[in-house]
C-alpha positions as CSV (number, residue, x, y, z in Angstrom):
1,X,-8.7,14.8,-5.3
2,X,-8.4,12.4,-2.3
3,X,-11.5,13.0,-1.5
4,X,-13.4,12.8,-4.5
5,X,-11.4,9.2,-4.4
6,X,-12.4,8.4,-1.2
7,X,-16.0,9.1,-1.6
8,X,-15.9,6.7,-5.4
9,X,-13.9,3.9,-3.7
10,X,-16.1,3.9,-0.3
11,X,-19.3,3.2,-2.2
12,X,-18.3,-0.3,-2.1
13,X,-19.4,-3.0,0.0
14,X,-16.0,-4.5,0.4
15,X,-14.1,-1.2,0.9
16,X,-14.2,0.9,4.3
17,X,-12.2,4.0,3.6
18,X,-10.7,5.8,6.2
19,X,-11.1,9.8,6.2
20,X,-8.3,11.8,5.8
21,X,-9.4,13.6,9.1
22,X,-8.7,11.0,10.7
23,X,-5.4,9.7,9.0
24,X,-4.2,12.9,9.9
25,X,-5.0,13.0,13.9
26,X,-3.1,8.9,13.5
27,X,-0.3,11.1,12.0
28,X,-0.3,13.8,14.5
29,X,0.1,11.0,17.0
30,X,2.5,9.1,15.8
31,X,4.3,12.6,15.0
32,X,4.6,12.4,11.6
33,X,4.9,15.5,9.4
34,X,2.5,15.9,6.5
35,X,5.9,16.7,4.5
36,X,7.5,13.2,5.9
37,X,8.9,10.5,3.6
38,X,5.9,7.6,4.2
39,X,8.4,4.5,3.9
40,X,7.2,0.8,4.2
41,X,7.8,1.1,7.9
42,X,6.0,4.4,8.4
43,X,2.8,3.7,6.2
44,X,2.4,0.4,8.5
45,X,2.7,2.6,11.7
46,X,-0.3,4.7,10.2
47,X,-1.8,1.5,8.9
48,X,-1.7,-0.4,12.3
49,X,-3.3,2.5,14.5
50,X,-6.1,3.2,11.5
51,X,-6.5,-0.8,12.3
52,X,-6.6,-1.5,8.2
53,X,-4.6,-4.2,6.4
54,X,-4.9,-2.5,2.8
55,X,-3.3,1.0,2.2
56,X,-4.0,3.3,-0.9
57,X,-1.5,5.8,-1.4
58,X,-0.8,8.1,-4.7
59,X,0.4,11.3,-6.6
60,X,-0.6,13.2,-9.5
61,X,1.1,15.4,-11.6
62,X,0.0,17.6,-14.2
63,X,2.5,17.2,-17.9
64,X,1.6,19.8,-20.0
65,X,-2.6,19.5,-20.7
66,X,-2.3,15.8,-19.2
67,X,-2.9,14.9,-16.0
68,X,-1.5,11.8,-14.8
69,X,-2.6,9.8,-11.5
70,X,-0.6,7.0,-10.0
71,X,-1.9,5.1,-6.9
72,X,-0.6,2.6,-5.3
73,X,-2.4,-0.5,-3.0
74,X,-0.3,-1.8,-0.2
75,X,-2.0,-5.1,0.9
76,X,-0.3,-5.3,3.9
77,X,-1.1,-8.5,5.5
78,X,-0.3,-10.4,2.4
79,X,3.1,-8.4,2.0
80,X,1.8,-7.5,-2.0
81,X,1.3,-4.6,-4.0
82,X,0.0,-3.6,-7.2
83,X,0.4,0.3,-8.8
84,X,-2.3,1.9,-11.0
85,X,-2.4,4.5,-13.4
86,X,-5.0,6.9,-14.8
87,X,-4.8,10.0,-17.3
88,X,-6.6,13.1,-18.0
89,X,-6.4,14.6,-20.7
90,X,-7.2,18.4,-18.7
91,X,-8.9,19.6,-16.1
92,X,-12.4,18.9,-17.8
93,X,-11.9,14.8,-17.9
94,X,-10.4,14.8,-14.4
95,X,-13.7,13.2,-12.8
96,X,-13.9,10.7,-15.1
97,X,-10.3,9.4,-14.5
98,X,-10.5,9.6,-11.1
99,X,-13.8,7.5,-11.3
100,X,-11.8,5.2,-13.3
101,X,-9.4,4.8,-10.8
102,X,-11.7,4.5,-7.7
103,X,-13.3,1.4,-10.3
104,X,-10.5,-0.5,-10.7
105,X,-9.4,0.2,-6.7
106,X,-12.7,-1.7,-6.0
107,X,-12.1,-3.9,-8.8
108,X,-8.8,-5.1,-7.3
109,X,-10.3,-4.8,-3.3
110,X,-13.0,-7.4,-4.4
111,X,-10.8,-9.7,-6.2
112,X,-8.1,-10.0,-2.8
113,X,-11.2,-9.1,-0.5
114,X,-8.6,-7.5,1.5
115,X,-9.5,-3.6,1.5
């Protein structure tokens, strides 16, 4: 699903994703385990040596036939944050949310031109 993301929200002009490749050699580096807790002080570790000021970090979690996503974006620089949510209602609509999510990620990158 992060990719898919990635891929949607990249198509942007004002968005430069970062892969996850290479978020995980900056977390190899700084030693950090896939399984660690990513507190404020941690995700601007990763932040700072992926030299970006905007971080986009999420979960999803299936509830019965639903599928929920919840993503959050750190502006980092400004000290702000704003969380997003997005459903699917199965397996079948789970493009379409996460294209509805990756929308309002480049919605919200263009309004603070900050991602």
């Amino acid at each position: 699903m992060d990719e898919m993301l990635s891929t949607d929200v990249g198509q942007s002009a004002s968005v430069r994703a970062v892969s996850s490749e290479r978020v995980g050699q900056v977390m190899k580096d700084l030693h950090i385990t896939p399984q660690a807790d990513l507190d404020a002080p941690t995700i601007g570790r990763i932040a700072n040596q992926s030299n970006v000021d905007t971080v986009v970090s999420g979960s999803y979690a299936q509830l019965g036939d639903r599928i929920r996503i919840d993503a959050k974006i750190q502006d980092l620089k400004r000290g702000q944050s704003v969380t997003i949510k997005e459903e699917a209602a199965g397996d079948k609509e789970i493009f379409a949310a996460v294209d509805r999510l990756a929308g309002q990620i480049r919605e919200i990158c263009s309004y603070r031109k900050a991602c």
